[in-house]
GUMAR-897828 format. One record per residue (C-alpha): residue in three letters; chain; x, y, z. Coordinates in steps of 0.1 Angstrom, whole numbers. Each point is the difference from the previous one (the first is absolute). Layout:
residues N
aa  ch  xx  yy  zz
ALA  A  X  Y  Z .
...
***
This chain:
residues 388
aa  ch  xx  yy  zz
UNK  A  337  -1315  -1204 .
UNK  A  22  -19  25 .
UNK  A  32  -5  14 .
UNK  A  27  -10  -28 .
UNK  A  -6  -38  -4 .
UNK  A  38  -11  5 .
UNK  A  -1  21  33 .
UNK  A  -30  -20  11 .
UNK  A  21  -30  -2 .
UNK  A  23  9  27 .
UNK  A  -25  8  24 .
UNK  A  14  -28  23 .
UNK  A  35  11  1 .
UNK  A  -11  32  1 .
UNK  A  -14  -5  34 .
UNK  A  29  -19  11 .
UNK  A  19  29  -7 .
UNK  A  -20  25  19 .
UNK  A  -9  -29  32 .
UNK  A  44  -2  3 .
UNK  A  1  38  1 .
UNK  A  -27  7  26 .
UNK  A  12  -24  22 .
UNK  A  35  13  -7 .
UNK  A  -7  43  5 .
UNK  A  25  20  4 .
UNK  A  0  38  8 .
UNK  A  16  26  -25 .
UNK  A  36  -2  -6 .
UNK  A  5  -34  16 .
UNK  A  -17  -19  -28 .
UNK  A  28  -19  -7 .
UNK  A  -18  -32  -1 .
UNK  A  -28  11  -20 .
UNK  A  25  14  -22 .
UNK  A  16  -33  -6 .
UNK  A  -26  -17  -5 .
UNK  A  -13  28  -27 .
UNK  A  39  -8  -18 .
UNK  A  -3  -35  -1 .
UNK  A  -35  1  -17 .
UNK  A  9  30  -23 .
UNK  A  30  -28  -8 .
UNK  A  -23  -29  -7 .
UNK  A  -25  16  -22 .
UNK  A  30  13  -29 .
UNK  A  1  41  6 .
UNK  A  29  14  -16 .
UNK  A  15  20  22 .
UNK  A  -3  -1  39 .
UNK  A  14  28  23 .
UNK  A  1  0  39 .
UNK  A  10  19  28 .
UNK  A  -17  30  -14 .
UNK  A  -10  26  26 .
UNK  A  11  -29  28 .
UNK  A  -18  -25  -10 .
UNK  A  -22  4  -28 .
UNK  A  2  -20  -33 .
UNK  A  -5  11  -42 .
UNK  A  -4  -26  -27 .
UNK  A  -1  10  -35 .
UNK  A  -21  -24  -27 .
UNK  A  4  4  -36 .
UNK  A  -29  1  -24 .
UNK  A  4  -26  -33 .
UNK  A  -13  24  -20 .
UNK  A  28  27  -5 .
UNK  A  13  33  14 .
UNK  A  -28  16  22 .
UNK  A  -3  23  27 .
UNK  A  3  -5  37 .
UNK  A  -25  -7  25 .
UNK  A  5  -2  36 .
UNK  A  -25  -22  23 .
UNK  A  5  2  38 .
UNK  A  -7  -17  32 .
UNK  A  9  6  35 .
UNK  A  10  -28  26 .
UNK  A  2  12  32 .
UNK  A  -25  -10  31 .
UNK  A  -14  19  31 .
UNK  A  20  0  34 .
UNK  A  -39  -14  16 .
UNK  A  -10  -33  11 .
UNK  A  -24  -17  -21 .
UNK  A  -32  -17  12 .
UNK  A  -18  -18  -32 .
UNK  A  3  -41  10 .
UNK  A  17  -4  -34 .
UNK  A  10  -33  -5 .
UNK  A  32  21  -14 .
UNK  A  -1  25  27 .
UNK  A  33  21  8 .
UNK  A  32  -20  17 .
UNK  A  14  33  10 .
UNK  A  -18  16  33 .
UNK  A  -3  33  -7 .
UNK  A  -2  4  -38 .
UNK  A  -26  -9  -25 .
UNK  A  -13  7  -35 .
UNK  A  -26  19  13 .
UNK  A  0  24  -29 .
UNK  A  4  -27  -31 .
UNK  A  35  3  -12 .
UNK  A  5  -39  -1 .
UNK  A  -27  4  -24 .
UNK  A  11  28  -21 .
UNK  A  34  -18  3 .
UNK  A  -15  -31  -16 .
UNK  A  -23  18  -28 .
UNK  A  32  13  -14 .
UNK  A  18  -33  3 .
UNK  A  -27  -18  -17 .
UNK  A  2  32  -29 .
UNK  A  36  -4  -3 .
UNK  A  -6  -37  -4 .
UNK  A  -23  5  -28 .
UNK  A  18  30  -18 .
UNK  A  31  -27  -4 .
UNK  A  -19  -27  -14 .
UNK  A  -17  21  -24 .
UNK  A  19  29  -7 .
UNK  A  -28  11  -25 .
UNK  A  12  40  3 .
UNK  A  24  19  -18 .
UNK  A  23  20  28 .
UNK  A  9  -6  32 .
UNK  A  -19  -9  32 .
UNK  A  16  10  31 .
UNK  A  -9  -17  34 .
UNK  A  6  21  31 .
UNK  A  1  -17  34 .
UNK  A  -1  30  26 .
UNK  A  8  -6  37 .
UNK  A  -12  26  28 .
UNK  A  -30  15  -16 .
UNK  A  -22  0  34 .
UNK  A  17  38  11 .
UNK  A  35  -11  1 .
UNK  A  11  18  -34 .
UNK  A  6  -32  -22 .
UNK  A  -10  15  -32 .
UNK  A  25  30  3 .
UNK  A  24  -20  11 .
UNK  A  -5  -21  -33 .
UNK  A  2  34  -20 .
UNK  A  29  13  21 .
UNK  A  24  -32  -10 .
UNK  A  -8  8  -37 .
UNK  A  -31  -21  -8 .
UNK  A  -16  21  -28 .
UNK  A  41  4  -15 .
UNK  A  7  -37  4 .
UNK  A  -37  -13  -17 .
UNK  A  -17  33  -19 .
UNK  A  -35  -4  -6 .
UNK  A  -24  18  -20 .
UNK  A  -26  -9  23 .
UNK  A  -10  -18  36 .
UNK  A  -32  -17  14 .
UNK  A  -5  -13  33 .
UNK  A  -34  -8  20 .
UNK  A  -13  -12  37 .
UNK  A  -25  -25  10 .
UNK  A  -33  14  15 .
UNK  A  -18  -17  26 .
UNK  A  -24  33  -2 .
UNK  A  -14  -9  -37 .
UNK  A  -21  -31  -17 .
UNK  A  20  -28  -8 .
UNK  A  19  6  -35 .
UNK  A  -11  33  -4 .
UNK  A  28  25  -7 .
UNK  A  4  37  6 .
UNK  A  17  24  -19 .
UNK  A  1  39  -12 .
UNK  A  24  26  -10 .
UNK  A  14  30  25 .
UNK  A  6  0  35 .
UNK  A  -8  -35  15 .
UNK  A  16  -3  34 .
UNK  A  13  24  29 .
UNK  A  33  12  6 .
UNK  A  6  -4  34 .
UNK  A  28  15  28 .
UNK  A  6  -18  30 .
UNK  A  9  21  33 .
UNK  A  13  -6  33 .
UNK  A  -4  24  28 .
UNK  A  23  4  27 .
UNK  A  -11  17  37 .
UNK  A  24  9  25 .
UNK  A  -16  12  31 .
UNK  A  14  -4  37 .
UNK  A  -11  -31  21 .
UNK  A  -11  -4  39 .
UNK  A  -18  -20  22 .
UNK  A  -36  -3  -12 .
UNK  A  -12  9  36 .
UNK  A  23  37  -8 .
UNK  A  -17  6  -37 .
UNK  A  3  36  7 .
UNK  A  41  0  -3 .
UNK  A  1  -20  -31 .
UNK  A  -6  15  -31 .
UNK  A  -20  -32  -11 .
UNK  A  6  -13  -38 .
UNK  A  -35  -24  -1 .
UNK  A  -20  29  4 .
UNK  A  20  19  -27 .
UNK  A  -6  -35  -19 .
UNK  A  -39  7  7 .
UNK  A  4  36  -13 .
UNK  A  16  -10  -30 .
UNK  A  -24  -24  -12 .
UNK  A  -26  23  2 .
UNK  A  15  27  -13 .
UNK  A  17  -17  -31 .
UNK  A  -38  -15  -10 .
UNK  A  -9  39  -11 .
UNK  A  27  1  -25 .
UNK  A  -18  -18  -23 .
UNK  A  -35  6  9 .
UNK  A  6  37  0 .
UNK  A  29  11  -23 .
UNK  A  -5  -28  -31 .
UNK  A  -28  10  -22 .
UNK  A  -27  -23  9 .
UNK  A  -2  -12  -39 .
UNK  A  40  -12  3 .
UNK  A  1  -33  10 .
UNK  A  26  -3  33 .
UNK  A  7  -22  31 .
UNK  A  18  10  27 .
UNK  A  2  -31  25 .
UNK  A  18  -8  35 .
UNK  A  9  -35  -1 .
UNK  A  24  -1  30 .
UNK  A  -2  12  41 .
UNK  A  35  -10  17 .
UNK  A  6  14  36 .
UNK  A  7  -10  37 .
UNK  A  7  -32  19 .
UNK  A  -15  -1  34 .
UNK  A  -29  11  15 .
UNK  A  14  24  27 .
UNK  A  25  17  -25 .
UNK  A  -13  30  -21 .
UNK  A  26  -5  -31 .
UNK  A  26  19  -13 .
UNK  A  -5  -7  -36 .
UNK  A  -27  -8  -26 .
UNK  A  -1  -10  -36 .
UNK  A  -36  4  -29 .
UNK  A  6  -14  -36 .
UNK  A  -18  -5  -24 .
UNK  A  -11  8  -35 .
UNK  A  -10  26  -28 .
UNK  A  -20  -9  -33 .
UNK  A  -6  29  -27 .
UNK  A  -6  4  -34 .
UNK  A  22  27  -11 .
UNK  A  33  17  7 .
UNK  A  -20  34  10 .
UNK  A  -18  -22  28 .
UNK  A  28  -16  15 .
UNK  A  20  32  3 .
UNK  A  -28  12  16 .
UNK  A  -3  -27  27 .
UNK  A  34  2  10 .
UNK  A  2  38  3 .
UNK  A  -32  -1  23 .
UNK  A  17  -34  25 .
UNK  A  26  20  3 .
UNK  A  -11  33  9 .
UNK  A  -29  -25  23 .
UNK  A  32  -16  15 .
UNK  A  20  33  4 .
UNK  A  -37  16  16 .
UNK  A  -3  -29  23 .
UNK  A  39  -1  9 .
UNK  A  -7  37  19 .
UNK  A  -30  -4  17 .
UNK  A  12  -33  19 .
UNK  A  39  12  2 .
UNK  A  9  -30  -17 .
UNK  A  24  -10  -29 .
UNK  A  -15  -17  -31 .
UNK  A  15  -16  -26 .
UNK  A  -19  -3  -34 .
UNK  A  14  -27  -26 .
UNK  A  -17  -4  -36 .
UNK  A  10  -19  -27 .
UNK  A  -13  -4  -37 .
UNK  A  -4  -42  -1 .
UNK  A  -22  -1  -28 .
UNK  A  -13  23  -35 .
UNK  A  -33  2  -7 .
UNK  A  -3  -24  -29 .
UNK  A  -12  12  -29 .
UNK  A  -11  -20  -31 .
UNK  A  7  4  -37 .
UNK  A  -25  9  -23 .
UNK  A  12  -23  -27 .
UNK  A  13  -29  22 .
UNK  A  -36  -2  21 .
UNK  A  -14  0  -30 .
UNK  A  11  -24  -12 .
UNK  A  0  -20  33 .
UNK  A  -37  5  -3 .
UNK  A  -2  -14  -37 .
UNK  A  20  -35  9 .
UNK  A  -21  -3  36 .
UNK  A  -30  3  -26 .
UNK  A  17  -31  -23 .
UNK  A  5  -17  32 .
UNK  A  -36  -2  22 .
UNK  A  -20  25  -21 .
UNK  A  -15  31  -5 .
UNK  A  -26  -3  36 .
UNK  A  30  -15  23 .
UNK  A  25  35  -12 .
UNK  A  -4  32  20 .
UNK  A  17  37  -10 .
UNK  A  -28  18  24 .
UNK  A  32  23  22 .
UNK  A  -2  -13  33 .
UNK  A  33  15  17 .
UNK  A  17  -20  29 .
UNK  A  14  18  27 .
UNK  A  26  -28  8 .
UNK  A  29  0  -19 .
UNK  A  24  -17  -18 .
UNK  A  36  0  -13 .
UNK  A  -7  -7  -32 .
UNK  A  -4  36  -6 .
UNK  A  33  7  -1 .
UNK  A  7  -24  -30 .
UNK  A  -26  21  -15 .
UNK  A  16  32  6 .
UNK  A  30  -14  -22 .
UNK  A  -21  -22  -28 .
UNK  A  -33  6  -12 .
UNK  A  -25  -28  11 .
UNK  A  -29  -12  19 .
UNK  A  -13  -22  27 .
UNK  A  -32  -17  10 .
UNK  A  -19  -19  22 .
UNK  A  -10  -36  -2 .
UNK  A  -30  -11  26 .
UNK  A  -1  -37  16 .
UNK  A  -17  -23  18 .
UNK  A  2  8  43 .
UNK  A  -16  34  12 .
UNK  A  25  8  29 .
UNK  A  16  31  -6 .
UNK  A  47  7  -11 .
UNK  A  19  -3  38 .
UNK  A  -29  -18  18 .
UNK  A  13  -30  17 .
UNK  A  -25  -20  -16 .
UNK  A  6  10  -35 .
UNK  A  -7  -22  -28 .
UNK  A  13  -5  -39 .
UNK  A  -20  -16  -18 .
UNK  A  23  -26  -27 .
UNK  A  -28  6  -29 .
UNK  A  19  32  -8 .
UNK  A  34  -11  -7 .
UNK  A  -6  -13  -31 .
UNK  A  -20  33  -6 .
UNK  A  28  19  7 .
UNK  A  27  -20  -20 .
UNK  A  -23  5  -30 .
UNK  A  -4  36  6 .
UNK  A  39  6  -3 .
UNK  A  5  -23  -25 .
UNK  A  -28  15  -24 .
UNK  A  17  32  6 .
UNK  A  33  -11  -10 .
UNK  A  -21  -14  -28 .
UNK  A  -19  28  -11 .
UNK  A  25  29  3 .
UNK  A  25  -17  -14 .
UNK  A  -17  -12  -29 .
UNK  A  24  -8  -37 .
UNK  A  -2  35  -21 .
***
């Protein structure tokens, strides 16, 4: 019960691999180096196909198994980075002010690379392994743009796996269970439109900052009082934008910020209730209000057959005490979910050494859990893919 011994051996490069990319991030769409540099290893290790440019600039490698025709299995990673500043020391730390790997893509970049290393040199499956390379997943619609420019026509698969690190569980402990897994989510912006003044004449403005105040209260009942307390939901106001002096009451005002449900019944809910909020709050302060939403992510839902058997190669892999299927939803969310809507398949969680929590300046990967993850895609390929 351990990580695939041939994987072990490329525990150095592996961490070369993973060191390049953090210090190299790039944010979604613009991974072009990252990209490259996913090519030219794709190249070196012997896959038999190798596509790129897919959904801007993501990248598909097909492997072969040795031992005949097969089905088709589809292992993913995304490789895009935060637009945050990163503050860890790293001896590897980010070259690029303003972007960082604070949510572990280098790494889930890397596991796959090391997987698709390993699935060439063996090729001990009958089938196909597909390797998918996804740009944009952090809200920016990578995954649908992938599907959009033909990804499932181009490479079919009978199945897909993906997983994330998790600073939030024991080291090599993994977590995995059919049904719903992770929140959908909407992202809004809010738009005021008031009438400015001088801040010493408040009383002929009509002023948008305390429509802002209004709103924020206001919008923090539609969960708390129209979602069924036992449906999980997250409404959350991430953004405040108004004003530039302090003697000028402004003219405009922007909220945004973001929605997390569970279901399609909940999230039709929330928006009918913001807008009939915004459209309440737009008369009683004779103002005009804008409300934008937008569907960014599907709640990700997990395969029965696929987790399970997820759950039966994590078990192979670190045994029976380090394997979780207790359902412990997550109300962030991921793009991943929309592969799933097209292919049947599942997706996990792998824990790690550091403690600090996904899009904390200070966030941490620990490298003891790329071999871990190359093993667990490999064994997949392995194991579904099996001769006969």
């Amino acid at each position: 019960m351990s990580n695939l011994a041939l994987i072990d051996t490329y525990f150095t490069e592996l961490c070369a691999i993973r060191h390049d990319l953090h210090a190299h991030p790039e944010i979604g769409f613009k991974e072009t180096r990252t990209s490259q540099v996913v090519a030219r290893l794709l190249g070196d290790y012997g896959v038999d196909e190798l596509h790129t440019g897919i959904g801007g600039t993501g990248v598909v490698a097909l492997i072969h198994g040795k031992l005949g025709a097969g089905g088709r299995v589809g292992l993913r990673a995304d490789m895009d980075a935060l637009p945050m500043n990163e503050d860890t020391g790293l001896p590897f730390t980010s070259t690029h002010p303003g972007c960082f790997h604070g949510c572990g893509h280098d790494g889930h970049t890397t596991m796959l690379l090391g997987a698709a290393r390993y699935l060439a040199e063996t090729r001990n499956f009958a089938g196909t392994a597909v390797l998918i390379f996804q740009p944009a997943e952090e809200g920016l619609g990578g995954a649908r743009r992938m599907i959009a420019e033909g990804l499932f026509e181009r490479f079919p698969v009978d199945e897909i796996y993906g997983m994330h690190n998790a600073p939030h569980q024991g080291e090599g402990e993994i977590l995995v269970y059919p049904g719903p897994a992770m929140a959908g989510a909407d992202f809004f912006d809010i738009n005021i439109k008031g009438r400015g003044s001088h801040a010493a004449a408040p009383h002929v403005s009509h002023d948008p900052v305390i429509v802002c105040g209004a709103l924020i209260q206001a919008l923090q009942s539609v969960v708390s009082r129209n979602i069924d307390p036992l449906e999980p939901a997250v409404l959350s106001i991430t953004q405040v934008h108004s004003g530039s002096a302090y003697n000028v009451i402004p003219q405009t005002a922007m909220l945004a910020g973001t929605v997390r449900v569970f279901s399609d019944a909940a999230r039709q809910l929330v928006r009918q209730r913001m807008q009939t909020v915004v459209q309440g709050i737009a008369a009683s302060f004779e103002v005009e209000i804008e409300l934008d939403m937008r569907d960014v992510f599907t709640v990700l839902e997990n395969a029965e057959g696929p987790a399970s058997a997820m759950e039966a190669v994590a078990r192979e892999l670190v045994g029976d005490a380090k394997v979780s299927t207790k359902v412990r939803r997550a109300m962030g969310s991921e793009d991943f979910a929309d592969m799933l809507k097209v292919v049947p398949g599942a997706y996990c969680w792998v824990g790690h050494s550091g403690t600090v929590p996904l899009h904390n300046p200070g966030f941490f990967l620990g490298d003891e859990i790329l071999p871990l993850g190359a093993s667990l895609y490999s064994r997949l390929v392995e194991r579904r893919l099996a001769a006969g």
